[in-house]
C-alpha positions in Angstrom: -30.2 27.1 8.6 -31.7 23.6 9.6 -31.2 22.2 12.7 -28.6 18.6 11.3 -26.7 20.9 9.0 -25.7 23.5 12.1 -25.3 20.6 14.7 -22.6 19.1 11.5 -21.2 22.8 11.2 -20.9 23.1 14.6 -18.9 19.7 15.1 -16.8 20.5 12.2 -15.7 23.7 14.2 -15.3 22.0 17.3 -13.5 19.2 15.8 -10.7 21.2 14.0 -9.8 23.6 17.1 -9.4 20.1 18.9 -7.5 18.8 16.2 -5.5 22.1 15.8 -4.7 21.3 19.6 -3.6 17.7 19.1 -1.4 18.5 16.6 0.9 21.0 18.2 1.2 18.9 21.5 1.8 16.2 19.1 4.6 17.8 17.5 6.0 19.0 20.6 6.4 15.4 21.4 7.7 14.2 18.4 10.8 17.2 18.8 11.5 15.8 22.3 11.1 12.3 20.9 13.1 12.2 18.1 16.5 12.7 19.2 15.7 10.4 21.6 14.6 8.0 18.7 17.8 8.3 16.2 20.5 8.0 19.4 18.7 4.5 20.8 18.5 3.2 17.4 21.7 4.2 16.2 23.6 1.1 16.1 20.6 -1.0 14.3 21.0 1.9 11.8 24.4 1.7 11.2 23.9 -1.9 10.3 21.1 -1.7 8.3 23.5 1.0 6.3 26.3 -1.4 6.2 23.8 -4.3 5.6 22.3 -1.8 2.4 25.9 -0.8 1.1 27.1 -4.4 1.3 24.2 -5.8 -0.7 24.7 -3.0 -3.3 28.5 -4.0 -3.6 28.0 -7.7 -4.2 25.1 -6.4 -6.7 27.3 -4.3 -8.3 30.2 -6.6 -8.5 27.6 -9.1 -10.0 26.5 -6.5 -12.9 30.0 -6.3 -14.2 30.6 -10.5 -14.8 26.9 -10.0 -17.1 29.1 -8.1 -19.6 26.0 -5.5 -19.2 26.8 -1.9 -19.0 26.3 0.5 -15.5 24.9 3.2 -18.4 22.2 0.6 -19.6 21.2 -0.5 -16.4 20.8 3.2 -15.2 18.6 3.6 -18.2 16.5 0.9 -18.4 15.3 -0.3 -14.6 13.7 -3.0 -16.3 16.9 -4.4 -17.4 18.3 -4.5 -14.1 15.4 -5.9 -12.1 15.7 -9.0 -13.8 19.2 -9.1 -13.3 18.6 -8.2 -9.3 16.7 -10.9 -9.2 19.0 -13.5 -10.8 22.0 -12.5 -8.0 18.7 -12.5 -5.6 18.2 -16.3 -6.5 21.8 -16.9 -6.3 21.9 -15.5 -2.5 19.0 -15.8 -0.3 15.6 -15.6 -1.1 13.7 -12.5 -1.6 11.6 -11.3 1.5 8.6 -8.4 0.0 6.5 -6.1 2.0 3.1 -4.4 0.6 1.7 -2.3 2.8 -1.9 -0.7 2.2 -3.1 1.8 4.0 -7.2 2.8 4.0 -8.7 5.7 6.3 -11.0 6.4 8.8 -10.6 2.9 10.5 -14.0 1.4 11.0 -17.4 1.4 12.5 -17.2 -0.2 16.0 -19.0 -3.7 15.4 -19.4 -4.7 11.8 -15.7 -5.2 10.7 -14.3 -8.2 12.5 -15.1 -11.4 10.6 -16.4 -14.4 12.8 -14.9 -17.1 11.1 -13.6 -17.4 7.2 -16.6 -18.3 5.8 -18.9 -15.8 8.2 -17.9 -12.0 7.1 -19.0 -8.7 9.0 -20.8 -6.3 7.1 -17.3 -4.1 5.7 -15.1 -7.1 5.7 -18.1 -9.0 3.3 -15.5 -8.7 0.2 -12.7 -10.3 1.8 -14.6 -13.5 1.6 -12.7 -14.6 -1.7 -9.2 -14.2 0.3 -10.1 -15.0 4.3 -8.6 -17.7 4.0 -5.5 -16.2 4.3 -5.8 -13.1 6.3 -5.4 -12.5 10.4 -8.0 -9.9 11.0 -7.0 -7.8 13.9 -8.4 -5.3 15.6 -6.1 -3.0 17.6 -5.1 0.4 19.4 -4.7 3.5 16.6 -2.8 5.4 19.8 -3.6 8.7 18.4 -6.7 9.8 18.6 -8.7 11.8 15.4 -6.7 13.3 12.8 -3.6 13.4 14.8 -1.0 11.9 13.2 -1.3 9.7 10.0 2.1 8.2 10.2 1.1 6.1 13.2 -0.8 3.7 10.4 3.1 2.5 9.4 4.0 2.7 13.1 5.8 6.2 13.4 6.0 6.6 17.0 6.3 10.4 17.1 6.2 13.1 14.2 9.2 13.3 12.3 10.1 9.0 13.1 11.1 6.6 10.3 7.8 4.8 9.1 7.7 0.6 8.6 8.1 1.0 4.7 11.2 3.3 5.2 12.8 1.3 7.6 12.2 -2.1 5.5 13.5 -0.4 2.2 16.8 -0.4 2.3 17.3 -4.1 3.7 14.2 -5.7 1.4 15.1 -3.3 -1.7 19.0 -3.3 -1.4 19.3 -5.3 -4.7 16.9 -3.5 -6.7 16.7 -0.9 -9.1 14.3 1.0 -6.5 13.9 1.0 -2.9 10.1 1.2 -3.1 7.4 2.1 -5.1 4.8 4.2 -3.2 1.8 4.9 -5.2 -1.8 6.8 -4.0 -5.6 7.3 -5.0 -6.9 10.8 -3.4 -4.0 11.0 -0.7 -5.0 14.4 -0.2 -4.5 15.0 3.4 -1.5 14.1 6.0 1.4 12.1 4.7 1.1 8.6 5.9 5.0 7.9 5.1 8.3 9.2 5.8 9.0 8.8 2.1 6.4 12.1 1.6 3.9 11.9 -0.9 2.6 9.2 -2.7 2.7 9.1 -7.3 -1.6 9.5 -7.5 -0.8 9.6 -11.2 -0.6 5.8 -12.8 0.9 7.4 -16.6 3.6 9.3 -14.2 4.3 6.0 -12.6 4.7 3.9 -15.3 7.3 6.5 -16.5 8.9 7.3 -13.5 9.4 3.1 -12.4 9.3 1.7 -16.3 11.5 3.6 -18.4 14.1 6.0 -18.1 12.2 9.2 -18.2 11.6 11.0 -15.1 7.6 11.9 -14.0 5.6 14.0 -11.6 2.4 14.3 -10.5 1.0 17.1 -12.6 -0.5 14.8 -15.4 0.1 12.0 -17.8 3.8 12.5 -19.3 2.7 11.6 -23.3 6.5 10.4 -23.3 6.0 7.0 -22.2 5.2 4.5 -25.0 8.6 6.0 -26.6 10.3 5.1 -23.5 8.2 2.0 -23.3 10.0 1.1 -26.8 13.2 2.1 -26.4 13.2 -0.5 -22.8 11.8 -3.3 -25.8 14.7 -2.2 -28.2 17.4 -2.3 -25.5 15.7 -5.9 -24.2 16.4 -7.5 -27.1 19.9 -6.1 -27.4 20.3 -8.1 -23.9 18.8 -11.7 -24.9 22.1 -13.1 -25.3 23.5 -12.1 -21.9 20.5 -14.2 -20.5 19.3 -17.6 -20.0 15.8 -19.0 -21.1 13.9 -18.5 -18.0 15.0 -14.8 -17.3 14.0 -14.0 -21.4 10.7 -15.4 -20.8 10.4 -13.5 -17.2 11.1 -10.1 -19.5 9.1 -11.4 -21.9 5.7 -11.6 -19.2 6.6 -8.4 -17.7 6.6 -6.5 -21.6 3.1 -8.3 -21.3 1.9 -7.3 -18.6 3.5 -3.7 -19.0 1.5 -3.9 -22.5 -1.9 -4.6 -20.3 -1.5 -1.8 -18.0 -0.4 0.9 -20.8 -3.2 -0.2 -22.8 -6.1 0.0 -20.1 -4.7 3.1 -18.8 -4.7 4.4 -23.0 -8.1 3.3 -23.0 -9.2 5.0 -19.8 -7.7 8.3 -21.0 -9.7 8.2 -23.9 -12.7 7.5 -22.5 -12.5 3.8 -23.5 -14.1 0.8 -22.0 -11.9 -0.6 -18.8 -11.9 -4.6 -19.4 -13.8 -5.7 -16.3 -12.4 -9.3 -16.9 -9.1 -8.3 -16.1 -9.7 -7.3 -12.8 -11.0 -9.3 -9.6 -13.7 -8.1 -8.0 -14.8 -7.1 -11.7 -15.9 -3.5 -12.1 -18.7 -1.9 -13.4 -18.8 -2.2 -17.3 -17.2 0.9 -19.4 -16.0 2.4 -16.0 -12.8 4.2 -15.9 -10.6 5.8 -13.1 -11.2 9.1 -13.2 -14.6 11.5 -14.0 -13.0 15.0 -14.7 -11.0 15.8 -11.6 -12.8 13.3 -9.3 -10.7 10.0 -8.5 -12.8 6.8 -9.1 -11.2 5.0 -6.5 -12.1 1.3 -7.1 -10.9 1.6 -10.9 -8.0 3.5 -9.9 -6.7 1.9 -7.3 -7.0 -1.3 -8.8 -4.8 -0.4 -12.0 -2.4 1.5 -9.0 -1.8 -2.0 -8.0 -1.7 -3.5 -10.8 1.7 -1.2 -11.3 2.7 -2.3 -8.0 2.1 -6.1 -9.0 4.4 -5.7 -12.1 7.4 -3.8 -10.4 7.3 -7.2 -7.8 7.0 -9.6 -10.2 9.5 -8.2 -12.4 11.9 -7.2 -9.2 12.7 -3.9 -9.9 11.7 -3.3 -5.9 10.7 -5.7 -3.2 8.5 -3.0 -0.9 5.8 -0.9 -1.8 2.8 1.3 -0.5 -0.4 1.6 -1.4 -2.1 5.0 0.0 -5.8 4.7 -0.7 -7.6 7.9 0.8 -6.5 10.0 3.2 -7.2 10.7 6.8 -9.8 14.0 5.3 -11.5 11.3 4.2 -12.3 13.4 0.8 -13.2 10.5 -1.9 -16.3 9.5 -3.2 -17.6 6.0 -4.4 -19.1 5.5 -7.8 -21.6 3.6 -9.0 -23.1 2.4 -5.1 -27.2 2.1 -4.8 -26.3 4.2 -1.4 -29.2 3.6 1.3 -31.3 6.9 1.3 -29.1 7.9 -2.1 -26.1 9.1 0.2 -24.0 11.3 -1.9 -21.4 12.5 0.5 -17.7 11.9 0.6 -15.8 9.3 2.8 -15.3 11.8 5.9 -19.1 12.5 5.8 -20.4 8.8 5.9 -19.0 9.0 8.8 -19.9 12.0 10.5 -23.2 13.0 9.1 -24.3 9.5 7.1 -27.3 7.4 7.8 -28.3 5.2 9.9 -30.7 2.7 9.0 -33.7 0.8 10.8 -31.3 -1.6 12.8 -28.9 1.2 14.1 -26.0 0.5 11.6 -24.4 3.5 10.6 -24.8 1.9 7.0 -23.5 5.4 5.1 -20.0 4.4 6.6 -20.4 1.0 6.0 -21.0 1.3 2.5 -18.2 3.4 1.9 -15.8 1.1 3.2 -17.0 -2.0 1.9 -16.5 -0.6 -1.3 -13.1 0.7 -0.7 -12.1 -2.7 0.5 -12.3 -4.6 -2.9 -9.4 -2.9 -3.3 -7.1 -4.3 -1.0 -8.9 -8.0 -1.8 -8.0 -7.6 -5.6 -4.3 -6.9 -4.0 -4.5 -10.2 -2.8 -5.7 -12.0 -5.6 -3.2 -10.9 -7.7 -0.3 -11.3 -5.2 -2.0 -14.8 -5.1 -2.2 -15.6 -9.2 0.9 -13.4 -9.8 4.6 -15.3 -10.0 7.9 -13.4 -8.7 11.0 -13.2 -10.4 11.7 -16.8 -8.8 8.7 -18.4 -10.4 6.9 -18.7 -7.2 3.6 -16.5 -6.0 4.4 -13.2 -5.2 2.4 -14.5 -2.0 4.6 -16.9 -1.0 7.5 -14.5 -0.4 5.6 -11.3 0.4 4.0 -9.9 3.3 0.8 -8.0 2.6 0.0 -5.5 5.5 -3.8 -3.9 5.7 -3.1 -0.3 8.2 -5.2 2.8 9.3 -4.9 5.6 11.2 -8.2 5.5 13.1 -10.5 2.9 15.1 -14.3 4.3 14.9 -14.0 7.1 12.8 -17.2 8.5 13.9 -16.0 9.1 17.4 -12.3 9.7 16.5 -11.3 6.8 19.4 -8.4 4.5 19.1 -9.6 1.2 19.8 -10.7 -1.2 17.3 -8.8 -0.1 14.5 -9.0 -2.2 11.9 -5.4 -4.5 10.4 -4.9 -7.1 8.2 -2.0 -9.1 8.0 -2.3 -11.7 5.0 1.0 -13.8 3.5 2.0 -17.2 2.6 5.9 -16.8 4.1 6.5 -19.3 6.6 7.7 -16.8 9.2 3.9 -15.3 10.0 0.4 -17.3 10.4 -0.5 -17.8 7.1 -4.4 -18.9 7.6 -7.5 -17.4 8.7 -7.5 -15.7 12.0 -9.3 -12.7 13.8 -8.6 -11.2 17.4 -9.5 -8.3 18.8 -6.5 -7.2 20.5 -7.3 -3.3 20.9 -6.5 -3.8 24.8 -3.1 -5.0 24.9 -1.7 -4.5 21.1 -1.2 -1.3 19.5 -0.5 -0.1 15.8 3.1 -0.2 17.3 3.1 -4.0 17.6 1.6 -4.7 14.4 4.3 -2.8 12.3 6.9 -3.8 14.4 6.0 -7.5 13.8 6.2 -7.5 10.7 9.7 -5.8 10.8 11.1 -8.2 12.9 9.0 -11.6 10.6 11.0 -10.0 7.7 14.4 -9.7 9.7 15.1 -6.3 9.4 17.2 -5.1 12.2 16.5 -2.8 14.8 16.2 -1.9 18.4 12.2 -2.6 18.6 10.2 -1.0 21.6 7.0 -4.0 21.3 7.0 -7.0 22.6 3.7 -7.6 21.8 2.9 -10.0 18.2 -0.5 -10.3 18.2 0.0 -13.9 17.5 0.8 -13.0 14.0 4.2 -15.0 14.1 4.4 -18.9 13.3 
């Protein structure tokens, strides 16, 4: 055995009795905590229920004036986003939450941008976007492999995360509370809501018709579902007016794109490169056997995520794109050295290269980032049931659960907060913050930008609010 590969084994032990360690004090905590948790917040509950239960009432009440039956609007989801959205225009305009969560943080020096037209060496693709984004850099709190949930500001195992908190007041008028999707989530749940639908055919049936999916394959189901939603739309295009039949006509479009290039992908087909931003590499597709393409695959994950916005059949989703094993590969990267390894070891037993940059970890994440760029594109290009940007009334939120991943510390971890709502900054910013704002503040911000009630512990903004 050579001398690197029983130093790795050897840090690989050490690090997993540690991490065995953290988690049990770590979920000691999080029982002493969480009663704690559910009696302070009690009464911001209670009104977020009454807040949720309200919504659904004056939705409900709205439904029966359409002349549209409950049983069609149970059975086609589709249906009854665009309906949401029409009592949504009515009331107050939609607020939207996207929240994207990438692992393993960030090397320590080559993130942070230095001004929207100067990039670091991982942040280099979201040149296209900066424009935009508030690039912080902040406290993780937990260090390692602790505790994933942190990323959507968990405070203790066993604590509501962001996305669950925002559902029920973001979401009340929709056919779903969220759509949480995921490419190679293997590893700690990063969300109270569980796991994440790593399957894009189960999602498309599961959020687009009325059959119900799981994650154990493609359900072959779904272009007879797809029809029947077409048959029942056009039994509806006399309830509605002009500009909500053309809005079910571009989401039939767009549902027609994704079907097609996920068809095509299945087969074996060419993915059209020209669809996507960043393009892809030509006749790519998302998966290679068992092994998860990420950039392919989480860019027709979002593209899901883009359509169930824009068609408002939910106004909050996640995006879960790794886990905190770090277990993905990229695909089709001229690695320095040819690096081969998976996510975890580019940044534990990668290279470094002539100037000191642990490049192996660099590479992997500058990679992974086009992903979260192309999210913004298309929440950028993409209209909302209202005919506006999805950007404009949607908050896109960039979280981890780690700073440096190669030393398992919490500072520097690496957020992105990037929307066009007037509530938040809504141009290029970046501010390292790791010594007075926390993973905490950042999730709670956003919470309190998007006026969701609650009894918030941070005080702390991070100059993210207008």
């Amino acid at each position: 055995m050579n001398k690197e590969l029983k130093e790795f084994l050897q840090h690989e032990e050490h690090e997993h009795k540690a991490l065995h360690e953290l988690q049990r004090q770590e979920v000691a905590k999080g029982m002493r905590l969480r009663e704690f948790f559910f009696k302070k917040n009690e009464k911001a509950m209670r009104a977020r229920g009454d807040n949720f239960r309200k919504s659904r009432r004056q939705f409900l009440e709205f439904m029966g004036k359409t002349g549209v039956s409950a049983s069609m609007l149970r059975a086609f989801p589709a249906i009854a986003g665009v309906l949401a959205a029409r009592t949504a225009h009515a009331n107050d305009e939609a607020k939207r939450a996207v929240f994207c969560y990438i692992n393993s943080g960030a090397p320590d020096g080559y993130w942070l941008p230095k001004s929207a037209n100067e990039m670091n060496l991982v942040t280099e693709p979201y040149a296209a976007v900066a424009s935009i984004c508030n690039f912080r850099e902040i406290d993780a709190v937990v260090p390692g492999h602790g505790r994933a949930t942190t990323a959507l500001g968990a405070r203790s195992y066993g604590q509501p995360t962001s996305d669950t908190i925002a559902a029920p007041v973001l979401s009340a008028s929709t056919p779903f509370s969220n759509v949480f999707l995921g490419s190679a989530p293997d590893g700690q749940d990063i969300s109270a809501f569980g796991k994440p639908k790593s399957d894009p055919q189960v999602a498309l049936n599961d959020y687009f018709s009325a059959g119900g999916g799981d994650n154990d394959g493609p359900d072959t189901t779904y272009l007879k579902a797809y029809q029947a939603q077409v048959r029942a739309v056009e039994q509806l295009k006399n309830k509605l007016s002009m500009d909500e039949r053309d809005r079910l006509n571009e989401h039939a479009a767009a549902l027609e794109k994704i079907e097609k290039r996920i068809t095509d992908i299945l087969n074996g087909a060419t993915v059209d490169p020209a669809s996507c931003k960043p393009v892809i590499a030509d006749a790519s597709h998302y998966m290679n056997g068992d092994i998860v393409k990420m950039l392919e695959h989480g860019k027709v994950q979002v593209d899901i995520i883009i359509a169930a916005l824009s068609c408002g059949l939910t106004n909050l989703a996640t995006l879960q794109l790794g886990a905190e094993s770090g277990t993905w590969k990229t695909h089709g990267v001229d690695h320095y050295r040819g690096f081969t390894g998976d996510s975890h070891g580019s940044v534990h037993a990668g290279y470094t290269n002539d100037a000191g940059v642990p490049i192996s970890y660099v590479e992997c994440h500058r990679y992974l980032s086009q992903v979260p760029v192309y999210f913004i594109e298309q929440l950028m290009s993409v209209s909302g049931p209202d005919g506006k940007p999805l950007i404009e009334t949607t908050v896109f939120a960039q979280t981890t659960c780690m700073g440096n991943g190669m030393s398992h510390a919490t500072p520097n971890a690496p957020f992105i907060l990037a929307t066009k709502r007037p509530e938040f900054k809504n141009s290029f910013s970046a501010a390292n913050m790791s010594a007075s704002g926390t993973t905490y503040d950042f999730n709670e911000t956003i919470l309190k930008g998007l006026g969701v009630p609650g009894d918030f512990a941070s005080n702390n903004t991070l100059d993210l609010l207008s």
